[in-house]
VOKOL-914370 format. One record per residue (C-alpha): x, y, z. Coordinates in steps of 0.02 Angstrom, whole numbers, padded with zeros to 5 digits, always signed. Layout:
BEGIN
[[X, Y, Z]]
...
//
This chain:
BEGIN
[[-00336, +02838, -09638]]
[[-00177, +02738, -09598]]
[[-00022, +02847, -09519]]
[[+00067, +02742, -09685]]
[[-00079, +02842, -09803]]
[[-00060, +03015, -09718]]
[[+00102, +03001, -09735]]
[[+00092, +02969, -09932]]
[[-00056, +03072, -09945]]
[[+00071, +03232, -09906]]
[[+00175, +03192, -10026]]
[[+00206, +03256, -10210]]
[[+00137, +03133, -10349]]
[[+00300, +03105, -10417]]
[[+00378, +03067, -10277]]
[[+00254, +02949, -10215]]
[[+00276, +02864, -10396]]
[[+00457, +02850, -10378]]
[[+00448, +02758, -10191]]
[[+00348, +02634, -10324]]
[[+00465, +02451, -10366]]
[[+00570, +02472, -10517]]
[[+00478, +02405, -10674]]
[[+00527, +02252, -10708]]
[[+00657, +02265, -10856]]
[[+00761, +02370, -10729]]
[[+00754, +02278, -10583]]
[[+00813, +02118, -10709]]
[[+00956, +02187, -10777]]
[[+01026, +02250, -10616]]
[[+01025, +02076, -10556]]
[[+01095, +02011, -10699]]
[[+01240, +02130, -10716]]
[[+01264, +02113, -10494]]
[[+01247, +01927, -10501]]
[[+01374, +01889, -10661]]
[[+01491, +01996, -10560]]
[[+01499, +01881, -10373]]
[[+01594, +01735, -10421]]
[[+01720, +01774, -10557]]
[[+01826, +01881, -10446]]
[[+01854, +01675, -10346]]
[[+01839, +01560, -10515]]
[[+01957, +01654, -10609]]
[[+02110, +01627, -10509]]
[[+02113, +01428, -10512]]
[[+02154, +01430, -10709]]
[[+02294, +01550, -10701]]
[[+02360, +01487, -10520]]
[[+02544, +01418, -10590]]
[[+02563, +01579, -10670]]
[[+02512, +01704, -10545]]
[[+02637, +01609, -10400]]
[[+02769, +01616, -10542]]
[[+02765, +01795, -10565]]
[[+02731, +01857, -10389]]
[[+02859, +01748, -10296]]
[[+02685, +01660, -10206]]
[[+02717, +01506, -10120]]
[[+02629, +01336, -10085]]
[[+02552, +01410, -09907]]
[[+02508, +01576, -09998]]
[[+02432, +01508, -10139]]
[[+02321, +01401, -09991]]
[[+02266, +01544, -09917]]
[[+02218, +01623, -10062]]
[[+02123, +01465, -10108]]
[[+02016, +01481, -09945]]
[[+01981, +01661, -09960]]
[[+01819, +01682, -10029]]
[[+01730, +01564, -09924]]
[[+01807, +01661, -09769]]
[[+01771, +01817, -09821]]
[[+01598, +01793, -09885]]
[[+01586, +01719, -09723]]
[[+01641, +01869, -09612]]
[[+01597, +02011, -09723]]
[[+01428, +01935, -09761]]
[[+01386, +01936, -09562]]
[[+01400, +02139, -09571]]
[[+01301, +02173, -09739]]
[[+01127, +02197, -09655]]
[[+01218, +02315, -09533]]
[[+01281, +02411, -09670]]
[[+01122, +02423, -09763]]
[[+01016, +02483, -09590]]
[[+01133, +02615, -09609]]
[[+01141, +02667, -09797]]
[[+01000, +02560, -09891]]
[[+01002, +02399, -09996]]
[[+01032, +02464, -10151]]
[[+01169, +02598, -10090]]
[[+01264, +02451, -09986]]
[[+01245, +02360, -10159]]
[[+01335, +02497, -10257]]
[[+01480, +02521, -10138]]
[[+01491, +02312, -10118]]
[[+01522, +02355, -10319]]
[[+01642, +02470, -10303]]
[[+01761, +02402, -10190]]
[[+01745, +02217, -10311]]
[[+01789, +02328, -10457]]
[[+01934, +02409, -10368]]
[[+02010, +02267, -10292]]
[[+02009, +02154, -10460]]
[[+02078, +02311, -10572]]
[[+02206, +02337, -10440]]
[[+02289, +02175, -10409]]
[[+02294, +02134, -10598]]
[[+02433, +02248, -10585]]
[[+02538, +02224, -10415]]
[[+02707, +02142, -10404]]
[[+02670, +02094, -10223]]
[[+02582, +01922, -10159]]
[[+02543, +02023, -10001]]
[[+02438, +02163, -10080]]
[[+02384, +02050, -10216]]
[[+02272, +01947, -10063]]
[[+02242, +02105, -09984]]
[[+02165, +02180, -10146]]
[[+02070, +02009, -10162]]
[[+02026, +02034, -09997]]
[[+01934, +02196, -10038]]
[[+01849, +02123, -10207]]
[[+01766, +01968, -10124]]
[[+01731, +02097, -09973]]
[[+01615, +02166, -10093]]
[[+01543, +02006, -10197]]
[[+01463, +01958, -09990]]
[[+01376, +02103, -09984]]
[[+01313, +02067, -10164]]
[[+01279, +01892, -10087]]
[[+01194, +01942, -09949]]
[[+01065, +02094, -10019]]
[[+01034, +02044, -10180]]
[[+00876, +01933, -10133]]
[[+00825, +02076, -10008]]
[[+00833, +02175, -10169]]
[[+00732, +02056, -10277]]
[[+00592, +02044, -10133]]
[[+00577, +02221, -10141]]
[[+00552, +02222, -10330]]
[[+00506, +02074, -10400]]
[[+00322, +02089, -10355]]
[[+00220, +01932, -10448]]
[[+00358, +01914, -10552]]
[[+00489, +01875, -10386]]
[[+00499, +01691, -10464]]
[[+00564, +01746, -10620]]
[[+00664, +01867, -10553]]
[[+00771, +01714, -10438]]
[[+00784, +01622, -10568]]
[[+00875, +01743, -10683]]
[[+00968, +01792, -10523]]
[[+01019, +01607, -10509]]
[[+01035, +01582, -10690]]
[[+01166, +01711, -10697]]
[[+01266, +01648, -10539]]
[[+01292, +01493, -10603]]
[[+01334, +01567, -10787]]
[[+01461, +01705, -10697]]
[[+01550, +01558, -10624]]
[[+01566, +01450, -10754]]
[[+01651, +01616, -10889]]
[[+01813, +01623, -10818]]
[[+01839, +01445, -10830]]
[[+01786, +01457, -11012]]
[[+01916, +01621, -11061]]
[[+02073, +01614, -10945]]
[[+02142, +01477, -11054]]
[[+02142, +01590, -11221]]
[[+02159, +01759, -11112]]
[[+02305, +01683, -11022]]
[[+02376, +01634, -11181]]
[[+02374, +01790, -11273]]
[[+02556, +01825, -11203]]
[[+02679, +01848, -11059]]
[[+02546, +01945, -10956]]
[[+02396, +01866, -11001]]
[[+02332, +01806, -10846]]
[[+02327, +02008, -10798]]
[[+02214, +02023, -10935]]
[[+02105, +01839, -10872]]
[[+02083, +01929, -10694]]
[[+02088, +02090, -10749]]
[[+01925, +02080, -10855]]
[[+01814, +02044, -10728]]
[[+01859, +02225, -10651]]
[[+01812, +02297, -10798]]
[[+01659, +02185, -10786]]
[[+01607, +02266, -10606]]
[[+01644, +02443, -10666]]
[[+01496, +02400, -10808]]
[[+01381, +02344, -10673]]
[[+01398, +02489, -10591]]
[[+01326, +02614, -10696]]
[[+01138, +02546, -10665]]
[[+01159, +02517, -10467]]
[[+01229, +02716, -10464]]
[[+01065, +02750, -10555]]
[[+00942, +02652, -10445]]
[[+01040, +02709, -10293]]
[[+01023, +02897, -10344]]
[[+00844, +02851, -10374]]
[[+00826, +02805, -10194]]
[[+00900, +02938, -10116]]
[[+00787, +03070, -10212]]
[[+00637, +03000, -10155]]
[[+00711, +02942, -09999]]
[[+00675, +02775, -09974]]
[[+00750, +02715, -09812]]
[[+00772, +02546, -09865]]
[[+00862, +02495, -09727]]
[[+00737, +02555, -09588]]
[[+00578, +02448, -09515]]
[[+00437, +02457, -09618]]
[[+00343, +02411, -09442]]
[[+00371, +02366, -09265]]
[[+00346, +02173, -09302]]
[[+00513, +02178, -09433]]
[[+00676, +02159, -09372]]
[[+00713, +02248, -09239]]
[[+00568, +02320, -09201]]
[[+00488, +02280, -09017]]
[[+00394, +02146, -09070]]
[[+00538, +02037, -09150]]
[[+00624, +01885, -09074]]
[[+00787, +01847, -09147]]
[[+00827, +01743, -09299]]
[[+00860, +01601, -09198]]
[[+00717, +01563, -09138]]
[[+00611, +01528, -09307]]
[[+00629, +01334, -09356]]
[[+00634, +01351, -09518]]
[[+00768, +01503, -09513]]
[[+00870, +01362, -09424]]
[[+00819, +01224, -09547]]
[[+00873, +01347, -09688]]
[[+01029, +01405, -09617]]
[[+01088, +01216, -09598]]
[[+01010, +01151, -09784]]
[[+01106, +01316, -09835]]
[[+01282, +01274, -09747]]
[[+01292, +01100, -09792]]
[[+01249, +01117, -09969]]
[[+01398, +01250, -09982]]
[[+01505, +01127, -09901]]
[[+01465, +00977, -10024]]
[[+01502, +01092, -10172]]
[[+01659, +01172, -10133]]
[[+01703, +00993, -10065]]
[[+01670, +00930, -10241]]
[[+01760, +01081, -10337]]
[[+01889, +01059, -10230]]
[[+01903, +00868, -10242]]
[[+01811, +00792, -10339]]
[[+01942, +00791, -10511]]
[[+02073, +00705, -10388]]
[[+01934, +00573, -10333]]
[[+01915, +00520, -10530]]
[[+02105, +00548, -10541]]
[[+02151, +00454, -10409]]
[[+02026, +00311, -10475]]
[[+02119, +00295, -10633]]
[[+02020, +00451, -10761]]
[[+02162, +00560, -10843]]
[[+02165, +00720, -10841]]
[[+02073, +00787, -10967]]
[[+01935, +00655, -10918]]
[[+01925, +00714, -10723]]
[[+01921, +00899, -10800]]
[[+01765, +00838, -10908]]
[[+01677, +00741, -10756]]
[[+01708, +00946, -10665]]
[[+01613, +01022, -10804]]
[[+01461, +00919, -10791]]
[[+01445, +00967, -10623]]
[[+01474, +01148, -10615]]
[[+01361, +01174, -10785]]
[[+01205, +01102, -10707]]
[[+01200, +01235, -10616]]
[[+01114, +01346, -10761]]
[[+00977, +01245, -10796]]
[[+00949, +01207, -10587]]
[[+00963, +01396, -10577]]
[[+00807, +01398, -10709]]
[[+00695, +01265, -10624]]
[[+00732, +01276, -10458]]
[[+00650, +01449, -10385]]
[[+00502, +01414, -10494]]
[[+00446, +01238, -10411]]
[[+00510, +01325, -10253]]
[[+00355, +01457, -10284]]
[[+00244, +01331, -10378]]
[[+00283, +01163, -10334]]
[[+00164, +01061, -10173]]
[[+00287, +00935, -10146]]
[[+00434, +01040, -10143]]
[[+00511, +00925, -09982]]
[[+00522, +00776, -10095]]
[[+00598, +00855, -10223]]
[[+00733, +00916, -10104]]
[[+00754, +00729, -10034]]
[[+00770, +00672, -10198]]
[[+00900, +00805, -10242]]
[[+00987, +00764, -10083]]
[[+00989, +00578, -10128]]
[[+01054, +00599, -10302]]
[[+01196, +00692, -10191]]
[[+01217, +00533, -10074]]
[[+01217, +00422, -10235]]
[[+01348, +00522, -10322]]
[[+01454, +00486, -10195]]
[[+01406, +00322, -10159]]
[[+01470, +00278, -10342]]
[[+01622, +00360, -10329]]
[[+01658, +00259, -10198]]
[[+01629, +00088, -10250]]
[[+01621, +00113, -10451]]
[[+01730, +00282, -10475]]
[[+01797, +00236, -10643]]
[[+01652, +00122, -10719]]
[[+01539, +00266, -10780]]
[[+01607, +00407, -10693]]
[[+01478, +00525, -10794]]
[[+01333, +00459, -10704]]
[[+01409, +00497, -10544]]
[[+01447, +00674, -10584]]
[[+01274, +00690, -10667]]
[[+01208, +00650, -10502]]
[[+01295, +00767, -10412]]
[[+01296, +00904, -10545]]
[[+01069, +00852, -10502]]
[[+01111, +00857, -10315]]
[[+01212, +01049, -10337]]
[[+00994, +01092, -10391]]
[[+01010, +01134, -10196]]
[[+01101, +01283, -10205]]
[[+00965, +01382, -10310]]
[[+00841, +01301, -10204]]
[[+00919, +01357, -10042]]
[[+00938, +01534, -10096]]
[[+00748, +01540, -10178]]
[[+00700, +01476, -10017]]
[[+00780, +01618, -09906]]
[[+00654, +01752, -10022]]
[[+00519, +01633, -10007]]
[[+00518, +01582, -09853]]
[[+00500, +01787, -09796]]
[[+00376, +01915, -09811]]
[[+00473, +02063, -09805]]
[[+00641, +02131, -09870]]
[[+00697, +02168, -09720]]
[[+00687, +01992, -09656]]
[[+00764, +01927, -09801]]
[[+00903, +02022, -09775]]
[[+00919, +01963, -09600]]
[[+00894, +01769, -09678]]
[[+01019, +01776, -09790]]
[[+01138, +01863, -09664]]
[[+01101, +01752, -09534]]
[[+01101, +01592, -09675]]
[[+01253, +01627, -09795]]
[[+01400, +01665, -09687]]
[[+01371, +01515, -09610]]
[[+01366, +01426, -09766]]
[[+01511, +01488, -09827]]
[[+01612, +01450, -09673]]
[[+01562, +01290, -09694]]
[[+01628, +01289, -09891]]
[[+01786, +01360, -09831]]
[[+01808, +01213, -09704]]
[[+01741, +01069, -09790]]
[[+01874, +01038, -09913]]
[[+02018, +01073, -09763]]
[[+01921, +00923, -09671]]
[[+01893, +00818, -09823]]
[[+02075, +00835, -09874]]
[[+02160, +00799, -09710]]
[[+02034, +00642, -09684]]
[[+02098, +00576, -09852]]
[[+02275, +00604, -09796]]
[[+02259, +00554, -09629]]
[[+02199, +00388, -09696]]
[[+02262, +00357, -09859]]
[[+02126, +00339, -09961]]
[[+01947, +00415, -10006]]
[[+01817, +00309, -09886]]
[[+01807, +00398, -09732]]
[[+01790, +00578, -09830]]
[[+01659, +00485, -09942]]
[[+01573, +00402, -09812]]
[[+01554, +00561, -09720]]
[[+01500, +00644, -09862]]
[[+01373, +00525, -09889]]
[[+01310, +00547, -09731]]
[[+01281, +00744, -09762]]
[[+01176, +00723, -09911]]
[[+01038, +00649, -09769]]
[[+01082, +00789, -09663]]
[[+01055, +00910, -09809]]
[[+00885, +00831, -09844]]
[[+00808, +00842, -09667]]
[[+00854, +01008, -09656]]
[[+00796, +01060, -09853]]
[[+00635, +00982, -09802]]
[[+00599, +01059, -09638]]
[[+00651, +01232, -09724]]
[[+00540, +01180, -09880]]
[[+00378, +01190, -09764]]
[[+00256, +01312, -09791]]
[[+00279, +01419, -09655]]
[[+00353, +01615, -09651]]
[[+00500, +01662, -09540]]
[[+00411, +01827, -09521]]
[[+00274, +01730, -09439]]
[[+00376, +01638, -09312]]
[[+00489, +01779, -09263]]
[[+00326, +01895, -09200]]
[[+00296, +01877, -09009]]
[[+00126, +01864, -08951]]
[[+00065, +02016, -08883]]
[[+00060, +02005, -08685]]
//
């Protein structure tokens, strides 16, 4: 018998049922109600922007910073979040990641000052990178069969928890004088919901003490048969298809409307052309982690996302205003990469624990990148006066993106290339 099967054999029946993966139902609405909760505490400012600098006294540089905050602070927060759950567990780091997004969003809804209104923000998107970072660590460990299914609800509901506040802070913000309180304000009240179920499962784990931050063997990480992350190929590959992806897409929330703007679109028409980019990303959050586990030819269907990125931007720079829906269709088709990325950094590992250590190793990186793309992209455009150079460059990422997406698309297991050969 195994030391893993003494070790269980000693143990209570109860207990060893509760060390058992959540059913199914359980495990799926604690994603939902973690993953509706990581971006709204970002999207929701953008709407009520005008407003918040009004009443705080925030000026032009503030308001910048605040812009850049949550890719900078998923970035640096996000490196520590497998740290923190070596030391208290995945689900446990999850909760207090919770706790501190519900605190900071209910907090500054209600400050006078710009200071400790970033500071508070600070704290909120603290928490959405640990969400970021342990959530697929979470749905390796419980997903089972059914880990597919699982991402693609997790995606599903990323993509549908960004997409709310742009949808409410209009008629929130318009409800009176301190409406946009109420537009940011929600979303705390949102995070205080979600926590009820991650107390729960965290409780849970602590009664039948599962160590979910500790090796399962001496070939997971850090044990003495581990190399570092670095040296797996496709952890690499991952982490760049990952970064660059990020990039394009906070490139194109961030620019995009003024491209079609600029081109001649109105408004109200650039706004539209914005909308049929960020709602793709329901339905690619639906398909994408399925072909990921299913699909054979899963590299060409990342070139071909890739390309529809390239050609988005190839038409908005020589035919911006001609059918300007067909280039934001093809990069709404190209944005596919983001669910694919993340479905990738679960199946691409064996374990939990190395898919926390991908996704800490891939997302902060990622979201560095998303926090200096748009800097870049903007001071190329003013630096030269018009859109080329930013579009050609951006062009030339979408084939960076796709070398990468299909080197990290290959059917091999970071667990796998991370073990040393025994002397």
């Amino acid at each position: 018998m195994s030391e893993t099967e003494n070790r269980t054999a000693g143990k209570p029946m109860d207990q060893r049922k509760s060390r058992l993966p959540l059913p199914l139902w359980a495990a799926a609405a604690a994603v939902v109600l973690i993953a509706v909760n990581l971006r709204p505490g970002a999207t929701s400012i953008g709407p009520v922007l005008a407003e918040l600098q009004s009443t705080l006294g925030m000026g032009s540089v503030q308001a910048g910073v605040l812009t850049a905050l949550p890719g900078l602070t998923f970035a640096v927060i996000g490196a520590l979040a497998v740290a923190l759950s070596r030391r208290a567990g995945i689900s446990r780091t999850i909760t207090a990641g919770l706790v501190a997004v519900a605190a900071g969003l209910l907090l500054r809804s209600v400050v006078e000052s710009p200071v400790v209104f970033m500071l508070l923000t600070v704290l909120a998107f603290a928490g959405m990178a640990v969400g970021n970072i342990l959530v697929p660590a979470f749905i390796k460990r419980h997903g089972g069969t059914r880990t597919a299914l699982l991402n693609s609800v997790y995606g599903t509901t990323l993509a549908v928890g960004a997409t709310l506040p742009l949808l409410i802070a209009g008629p929130l913000s318009a409800s009176g004088p301190n409406g946009w309180q109420i537009s940011i304000r929600v979303w705390g009240a949102a995070a205080l919901l979600a926590l009820v179920p991650w107390i729960l499962i965290s409780v849970r784990d602590r009664r039948a003490g599962v160590g979910e931050g500790a090796p399962v063997s001496g070939q997971e990480a850090g044990g003495p048969g581990h190399r570092r992350i670095t040296s797996s190929r496709t952890a690499v590959a991952l982490c760049v298809f990952f970064g660059v992806q990020s990039m394009n897409a906070y490139v194109q929330f961030g620019w995009a409307a003024q491209i079609y703007r600029d081109a001649g679109l109105s408004q109200s028409q650039a706004g539209l052309m914005m909308a049929i980019i960020a709602s793709l990303g329901i339905p690619g959050g639906l398909i994408m982690p399925s072909l990921v586990a299913r699909a054979p030819g899963l590299p060409l269907y990342i070139a071909a996302l890739a390309a529809c990125t390239g050609a988005g931007y190839l038409g908005l720079l020589l035919l911006p205003a001609e059918v300007p829906w067909l280039w934001a269709l093809l990069l709404g088709l190209g944005g596919f990469c983001f669910p694919t990325a993340l479905a990738l950094i679960i199946a691409r590992s064996r374990t939990p624990r190395i898919t926390a250590e991908l996704s800490g190793f891939c997302q902060p990186v990622g979201y560095l990148l998303a926090a200096l793309g748009p800097f870049a992209i903007g001071a190329l455009h003013e630096a030269t006066g018009s859109w080329t150079v930013p579009l050609i460059i951006l062009i030339g990422s979408s084939a960076v993106m796709a070398a990468a997406g299909m080197l990290a698309a290959a059917p091999r297991f970071v667990d796998d290339q991370l073990r040393r050969s025994p002397a």
